[in-house]
N, C-alpha and C positions, 0 to 999 in steps of 0.2 A: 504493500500500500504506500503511495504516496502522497502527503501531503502540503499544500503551501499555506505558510502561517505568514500574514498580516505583523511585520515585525517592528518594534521601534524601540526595543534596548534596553526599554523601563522594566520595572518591577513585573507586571501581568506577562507582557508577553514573551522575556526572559524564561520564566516559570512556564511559561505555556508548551513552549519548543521540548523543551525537556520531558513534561505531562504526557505530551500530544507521542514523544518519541514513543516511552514506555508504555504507554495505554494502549497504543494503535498497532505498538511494533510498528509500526511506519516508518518511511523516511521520510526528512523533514525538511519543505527548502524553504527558509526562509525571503520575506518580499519585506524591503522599507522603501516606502514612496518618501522624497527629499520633496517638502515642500516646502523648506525654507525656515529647515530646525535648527540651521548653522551648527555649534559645535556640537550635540546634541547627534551629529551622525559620526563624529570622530572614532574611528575605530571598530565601528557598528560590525564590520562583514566581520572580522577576528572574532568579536565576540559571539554573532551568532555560533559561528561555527564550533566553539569550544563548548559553547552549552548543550550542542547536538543537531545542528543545521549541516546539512550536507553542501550545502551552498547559501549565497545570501544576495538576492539581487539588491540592488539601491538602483534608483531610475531616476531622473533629475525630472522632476515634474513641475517644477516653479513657473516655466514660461505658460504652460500649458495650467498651470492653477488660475496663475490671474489673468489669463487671456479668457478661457473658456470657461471660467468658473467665478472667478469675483467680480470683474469687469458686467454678466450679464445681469449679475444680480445686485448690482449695484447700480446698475442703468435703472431698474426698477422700484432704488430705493428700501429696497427689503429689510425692515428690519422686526424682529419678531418680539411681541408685547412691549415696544414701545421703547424697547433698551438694547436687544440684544443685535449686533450685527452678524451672528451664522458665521463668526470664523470658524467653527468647527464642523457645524453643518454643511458648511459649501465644501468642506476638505472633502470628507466620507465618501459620496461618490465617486471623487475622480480616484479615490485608493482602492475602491471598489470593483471599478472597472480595468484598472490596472491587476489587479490582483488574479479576477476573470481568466485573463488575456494570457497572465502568465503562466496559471495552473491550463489551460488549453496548451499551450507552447509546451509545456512540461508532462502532459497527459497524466496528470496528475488526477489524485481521484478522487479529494474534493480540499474544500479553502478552510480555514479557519483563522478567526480573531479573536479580540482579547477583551470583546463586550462586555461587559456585564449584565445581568439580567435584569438589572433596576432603572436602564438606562436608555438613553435614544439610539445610541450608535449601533447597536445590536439591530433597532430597525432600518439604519440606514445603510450597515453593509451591506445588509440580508433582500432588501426591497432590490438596490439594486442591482445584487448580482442574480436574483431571476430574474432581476429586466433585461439582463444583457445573458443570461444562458440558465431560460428556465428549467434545465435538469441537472444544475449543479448541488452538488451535494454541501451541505456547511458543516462545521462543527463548532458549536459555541461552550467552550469548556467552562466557563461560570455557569453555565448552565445543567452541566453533568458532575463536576466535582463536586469532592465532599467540604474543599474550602468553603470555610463563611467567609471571611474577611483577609480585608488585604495584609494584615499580621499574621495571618496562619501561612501567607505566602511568601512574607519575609525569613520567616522562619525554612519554610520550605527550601528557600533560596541558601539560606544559611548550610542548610544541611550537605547541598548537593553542591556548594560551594560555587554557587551562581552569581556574579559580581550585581549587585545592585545599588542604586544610591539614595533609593528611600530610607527610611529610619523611621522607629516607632514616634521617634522623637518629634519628625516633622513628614507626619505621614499623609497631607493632602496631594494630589494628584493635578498635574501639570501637563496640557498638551500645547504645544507650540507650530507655529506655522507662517506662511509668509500676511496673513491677515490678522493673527492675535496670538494669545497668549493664554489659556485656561487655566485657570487653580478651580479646584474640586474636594470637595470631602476634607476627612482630618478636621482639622480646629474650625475649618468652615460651616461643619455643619449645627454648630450653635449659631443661629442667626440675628441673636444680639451681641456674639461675639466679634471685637473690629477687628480685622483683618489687619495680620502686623506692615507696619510700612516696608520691611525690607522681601515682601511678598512683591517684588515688582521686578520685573526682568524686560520689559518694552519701554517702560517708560521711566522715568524719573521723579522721586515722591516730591511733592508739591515743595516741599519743605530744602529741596535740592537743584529744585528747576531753575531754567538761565532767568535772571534779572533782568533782562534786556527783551524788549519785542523783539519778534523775527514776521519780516515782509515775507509773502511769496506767492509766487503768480501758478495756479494750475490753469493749462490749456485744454480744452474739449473738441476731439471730432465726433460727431454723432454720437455723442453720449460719454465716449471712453477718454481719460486723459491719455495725453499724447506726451506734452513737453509740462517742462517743472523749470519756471525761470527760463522760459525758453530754449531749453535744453531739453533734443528730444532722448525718451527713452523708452525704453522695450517693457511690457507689462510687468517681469517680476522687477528690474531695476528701477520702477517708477514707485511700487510698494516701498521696494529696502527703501528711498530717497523719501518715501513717503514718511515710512515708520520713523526714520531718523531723526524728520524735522519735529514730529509729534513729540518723540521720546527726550528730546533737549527740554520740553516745554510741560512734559507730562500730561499730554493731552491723551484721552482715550480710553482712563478706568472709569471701569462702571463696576460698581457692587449690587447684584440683583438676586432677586429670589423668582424661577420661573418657575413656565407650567412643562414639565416633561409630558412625551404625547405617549408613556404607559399609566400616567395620569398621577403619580405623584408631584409634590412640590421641592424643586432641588436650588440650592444656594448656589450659585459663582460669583466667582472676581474673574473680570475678564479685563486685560489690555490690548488697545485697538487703535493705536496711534494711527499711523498712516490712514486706517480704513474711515476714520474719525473727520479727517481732514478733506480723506474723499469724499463722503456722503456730503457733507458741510456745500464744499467748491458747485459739486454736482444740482443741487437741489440749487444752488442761488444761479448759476448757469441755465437749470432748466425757467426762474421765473422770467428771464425775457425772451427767452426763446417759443414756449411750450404756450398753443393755444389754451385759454382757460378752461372750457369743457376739456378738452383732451387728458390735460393735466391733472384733472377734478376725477375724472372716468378712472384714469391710471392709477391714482392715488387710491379709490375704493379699492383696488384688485390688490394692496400694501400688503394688507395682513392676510388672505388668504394666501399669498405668493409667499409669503415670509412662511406662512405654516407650513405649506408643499416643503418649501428647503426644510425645516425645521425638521421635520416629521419623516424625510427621507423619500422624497416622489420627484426627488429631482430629473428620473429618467421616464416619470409619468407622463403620458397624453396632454394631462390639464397646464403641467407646467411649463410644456414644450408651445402650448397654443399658449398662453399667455406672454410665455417669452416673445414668441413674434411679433403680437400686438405692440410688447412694448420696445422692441428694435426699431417698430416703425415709428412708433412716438416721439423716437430721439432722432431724423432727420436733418433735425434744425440745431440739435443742443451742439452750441461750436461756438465755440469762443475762448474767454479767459474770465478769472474768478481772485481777485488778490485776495490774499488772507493775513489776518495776523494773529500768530501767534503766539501765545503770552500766558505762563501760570494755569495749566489747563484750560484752557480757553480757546478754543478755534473759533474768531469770528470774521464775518463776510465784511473787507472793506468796500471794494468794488467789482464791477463786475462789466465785460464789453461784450458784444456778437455781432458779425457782420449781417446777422438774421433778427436782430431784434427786433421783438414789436412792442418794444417802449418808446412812444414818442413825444416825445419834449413839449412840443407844441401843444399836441390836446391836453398831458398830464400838469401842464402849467401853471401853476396861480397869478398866474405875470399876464397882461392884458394879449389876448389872441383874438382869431377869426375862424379858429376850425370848429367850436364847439361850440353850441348853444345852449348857454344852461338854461334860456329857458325851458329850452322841450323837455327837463327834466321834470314838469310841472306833471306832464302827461303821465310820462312812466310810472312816475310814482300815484298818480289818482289809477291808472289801470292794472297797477300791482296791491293795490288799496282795496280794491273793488269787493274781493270775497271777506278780506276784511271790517269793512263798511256791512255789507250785508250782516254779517254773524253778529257783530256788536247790535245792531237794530233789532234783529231776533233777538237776543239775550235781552234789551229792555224790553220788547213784548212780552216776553216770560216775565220778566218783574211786577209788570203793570196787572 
C-alpha cells in the first residue's frame, strides 16, 4: 500500500507519517505545498524522510497561491463574519489539489492529512479532493486514533524520537502562509484570555511598530494589483512586499471568535498584513470605478462567497458561477489607491482611475450647470409617495 501524507513538519503530521507507516504497513511519500512558510520549510524533505517518508515532494506553489487563489477572492472582497480574511481557507484547496495530482503520479492508493475532527480543514481537503477525483480514497487519522489531544502526540513524538517544536508549555497551533499567519488552541482557547504580545510573527506589536507614517501607492488592472510604488510585480512578490509594509506598521491582527461550519465556536488570532492593505487599496479602487447597482449586487453575494471559501466549495459549481460574475464586475477596477500606513492602521489617502465615474463637476458644492437641484424636489415627493400614503392610513386608524 501506498500512501501520500499532506506534510508540513509540525507536530500532527510528523506523528502522522510514522502512525500512517505502522498502521497501514504502507509506504509513505510525503507532499509539502510551499506557500510561503519561509523558514518553516528549512530542512523539511531530511526530516520527513527520517521519520519514515520514502520521499518528500515540496512544490513551490506561491505564484500559483496568489494568482489563482487570493487574487480571485479578493477581487470579490470575501471576507467571512465580518473579520476573517480565508488565509487559510483559500490555502486548503490548492494543497488539495496538489496533493490529488501527486498521489495519481505516484498511483498511490489513497491521501491522507492531518485534520482534525473538530475542525474545517478536514472539510476542505476532503470536498475537494472528490471534486477533483471522486474515487479517491482519504485517511483522516484524528479521526481513527486513539489520541485525544495534541499532548498525547507530543509525547508520542517523544517516544519514537520525532523532532518536534511544540511544547506543552506553549502548545497552541500555528499555520502560516503567503496571506496570514494562524495561532489556534492552547492558551487561546480561554476566550477572555489576551493573547501574549510576543504571539506575532507577520506583524509587529503595536507597542514596537515604526513611529513614522509610510506612503504607498497600490496599482489595479481589473481588479488585481499589478505594481507597488510603481514597481511592477509578480503575484507572490506583490504579497511578500505587501506583508512587509503591513508588518513594519502592525497592520492586520484581528483577535476573533468564529462560526466553524461543523458548527462549533472556535477562537483565532490571525495576522494578515499584506492581505489587510489589499482589501483596504481594493474596495476604495472599486468606489470610483464600480457602477452603484453593480457594486451593491456584488457586495450581497460577500458572505455567501466568503462561506463557499470558508466551508470548503471552492471547486463547487456555485462558487465557480459567482466567480465569473465577479471577474466581470472588475472590468473597470484600474487604477491606483495611496495608503498610509501608521500604528495598525491602513487608511485610504487617495485614490485615481482613468475609468472613473467621479465627476467633479456634478459632485461639486462650488457653483455649476450640470445639475439641477431642483429636480431633486420631484424624486424625493415620488420616493415619498408610498410613504405619504401609509402615514395617512395610520391616522385613519387613529381617528
Amino acid at each position: 500500500m501506498k500512501v501520500v501524507v499532506a506534510y508540513s513538519g509540525g507536530l500532527d503530521t510528523s506523528v502522522i507519517v510514522k502512525w500512517v507507516k505502522e498502521t497501514y504497513k504502507a509506504e509513505v511519500v510525503a507532499f509539502c505545498a510551499d506557500l510561503g512558510q519561509e523558514e518553516e520549510l528549512d530542512g523539511l524533505e531530511e526530516k520527513a524522510v527520517k521519520t519514515g517518508a520514502s520521499k518528500c515532494y515540496i512544490k513551490d506553489l506561491r505564484e500559483e497561491f496568489a494568482r489563482d487563489f487570493i487574487f480571485p477572492a479578493f477581487q470579490a472582497n470575501a471576507i467571512y463574519e465580518g473579520s476573517y480574511l480565508l488565509g487559510t481557507s483559500i490555502a486548503r484547496p490548492l494543497i488539495a489539489k496538489h496533493l490529488v495530482k501527486i498521489a495519481e503520479a505516484e498511483k498511490a492508493d489513497a491521501i491522507c492529512h492531518g485534520a482534525t475532527g473538530k475542525g474545517n480543514d478536514q472539510v476542505r481537503f476532503e470536498l475537494t479532493s472528490y471534486a477533483l477525483n471522486p474515487r479517491i480514497k482519504i485517511i483522516a487519522p484524528w479521526r481513527e486514533w486513539k489520541f485525544k489531544s495534541r499532548t498525547d502526540l507530543i509525547n508520542y513524538a517523544r517516544k519514537h524520537k520525532i523532532p518536534v517544536t511544540v511544547s506543552a508549555a506553549k502548545p497552541y497551533s500555528m499555520d502560516r502562509n503567503l496571506l496570514h499567519i494562524s495561532f489556534e488552541g492552547g492558551i487561546l482557547e480561554d476566550p477572555w484570555a489576551e493573547a501574549p504580545e510576543d504571539m506575532s510573527v507577520l506583524t509587529l506589536p503595536l507597542s514596537k511598530a515604526a513611529d513614522t507614517p509610510e506612503t504607498t501607492t497600490l496599482s489595479f488592472e481589473r481588479g488585481i494589483p499589478v505594481k507597488l510604488d510603481g514597481k511592477k510585480l509578480s503575484p507572490a512578490k506583490m504579497m511578500k512586499a505587501l506583508n512587509m509594509a503591513g508588518a513594519r506598521h502592525g497592520i492586520g491582527r484581528v483577535d476573533i471568535v468564529e462560526n466553524r461550519f461543523v458548527g462549533m465556536k472556535s477562537r483565532g488570532v490571525y495576522e494578515t498584513p499584506g492581505g489587510t492593505i489589499l482589501h483596504t487599496a481594493h474596495r476604495a479602487m472599486e468606489s470610483i470605478t464600480m457602477d452603484r447597482e453593480v457594486m451593491h449586487l456584488r457586495d450581497s453575494w460577500v458572505p455567501y462567497y466568503a462561506k463557499l471559501v470558508y466551508n470548503g466549495f471552492w471547486f463547487a459549481p456555485e462558487r465557480e458561477m459567482l466567480q465569473t460574475a465577479i471577474t466581470e464586475s472588475q472590468k473597470f477596477v484600474t487604477g491606483d489607491v495611496k495608503l498610509k500606513l501608521f500604528k495598525g492602521n491602513c487608511r485610504v489617502a487617495a485614490r485615481r482611475s482613468p475609468y472613473s465615474l467621479y465627476d467633479a463637476k456634478i459632485a461639486s458644492f462650488e457653483k455649476e450647470d450640470v445639475y439641477n437641484q431642483a429636480d431633486a424636489t420631484g424624486f424625493i415627493k415620488l420616493n415619498a409617495l408610498r410613504l405619504r400614503v401609509l402615514a395617512n392610513s395610520r391616522q385613519r386608524r387613529k381617528a
